[in-house]
C-alpha positions in Angstrom: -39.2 -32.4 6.1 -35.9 -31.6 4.7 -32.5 -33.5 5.3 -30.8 -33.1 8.0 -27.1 -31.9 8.0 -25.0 -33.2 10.5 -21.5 -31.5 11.1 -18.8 -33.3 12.1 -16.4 -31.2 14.6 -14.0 -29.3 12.9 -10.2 -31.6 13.2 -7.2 -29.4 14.1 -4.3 -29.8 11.8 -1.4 -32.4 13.6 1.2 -30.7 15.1 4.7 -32.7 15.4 5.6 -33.7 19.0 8.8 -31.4 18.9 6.6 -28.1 18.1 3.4 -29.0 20.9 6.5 -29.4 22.9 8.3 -26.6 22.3 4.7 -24.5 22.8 4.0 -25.7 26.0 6.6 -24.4 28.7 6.1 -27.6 31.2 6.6 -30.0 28.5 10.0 -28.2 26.9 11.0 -28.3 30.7 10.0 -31.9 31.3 12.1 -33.2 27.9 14.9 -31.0 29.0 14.8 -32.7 32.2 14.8 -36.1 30.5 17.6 -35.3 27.9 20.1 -34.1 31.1 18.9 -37.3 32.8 19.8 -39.6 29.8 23.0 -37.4 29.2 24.0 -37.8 33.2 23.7 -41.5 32.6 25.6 -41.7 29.3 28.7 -39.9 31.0 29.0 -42.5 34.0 28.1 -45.6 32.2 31.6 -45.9 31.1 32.7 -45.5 35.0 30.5 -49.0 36.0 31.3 -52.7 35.4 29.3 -54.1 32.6 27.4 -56.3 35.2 26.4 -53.2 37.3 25.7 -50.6 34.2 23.0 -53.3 32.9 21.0 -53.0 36.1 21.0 -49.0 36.2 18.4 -46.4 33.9 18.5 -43.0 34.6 15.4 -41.9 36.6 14.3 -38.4 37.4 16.2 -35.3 37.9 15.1 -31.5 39.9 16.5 -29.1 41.8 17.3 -31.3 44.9 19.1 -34.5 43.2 19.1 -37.0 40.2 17.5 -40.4 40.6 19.5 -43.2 39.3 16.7 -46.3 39.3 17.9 -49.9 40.2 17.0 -53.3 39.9 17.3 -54.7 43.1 19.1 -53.7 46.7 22.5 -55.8 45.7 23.1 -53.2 42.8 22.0 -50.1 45.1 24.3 -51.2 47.4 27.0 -51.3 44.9 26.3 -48.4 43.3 26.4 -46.4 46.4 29.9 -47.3 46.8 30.5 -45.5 43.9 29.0 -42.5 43.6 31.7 -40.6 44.6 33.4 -41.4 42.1 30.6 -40.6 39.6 30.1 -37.5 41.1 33.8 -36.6 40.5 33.1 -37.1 37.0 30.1 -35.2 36.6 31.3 -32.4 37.7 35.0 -32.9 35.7 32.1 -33.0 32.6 30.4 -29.3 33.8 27.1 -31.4 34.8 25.4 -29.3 37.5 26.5 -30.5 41.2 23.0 -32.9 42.1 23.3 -35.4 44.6 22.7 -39.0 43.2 19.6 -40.8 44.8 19.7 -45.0 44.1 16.3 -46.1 43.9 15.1 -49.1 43.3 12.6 -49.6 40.3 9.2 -50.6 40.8 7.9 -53.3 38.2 
């Protein structure tokens, strides 16, 4: 009997994250979601107290509202108090007129 050959699979060549996301149309929608999310955040942070802006990431965004996620009902409550406020400033900055949603953050 003669040797055997075993074949491995063939290995497709890596691919950076930006290009497999720039090919797939749900993922280049998905990180454009997350960089408006992050940008949202960045242009209100100024607008909360230090102890309050600690306490707040920026949490989903869609065609019905952006999700601001909390740590606990305290800082919701605050927060609420000022969203119209942040809103006002969203919209001074050209950011797309979303309602802000407070959630609180599941550990």
């Amino acid at each position: 009997m003669g040797a055997s050959k075993t074949h491995s699979p063939a290995v497709p060549s890596p691919v950076s994250l930006d290009r497999a996301i720039a090919s797939n149309d749900r993922l280049t929608s998905l990180a454009a979601r997350l960089r408006e999310s992050e940008q949202r955040l960045a242009t209100i942070a100024p607008l909360l107290p230090d102890t309050l802006a600690r306490e707040v990431r920026s949490g989903p965004i869609d065609d019905e509202g952006w999700s601001l996620l909390v740590s606990n009902a305290a800082v919701a409550a605050k927060l609420r108090q000022l969203l119209p406020r942040l809103n006002d400033e969203l919209r001074a900055r050209s950011f797309r007129d979303l309602p802000i949603r407070v959630r609180l953050r599941a550990y």
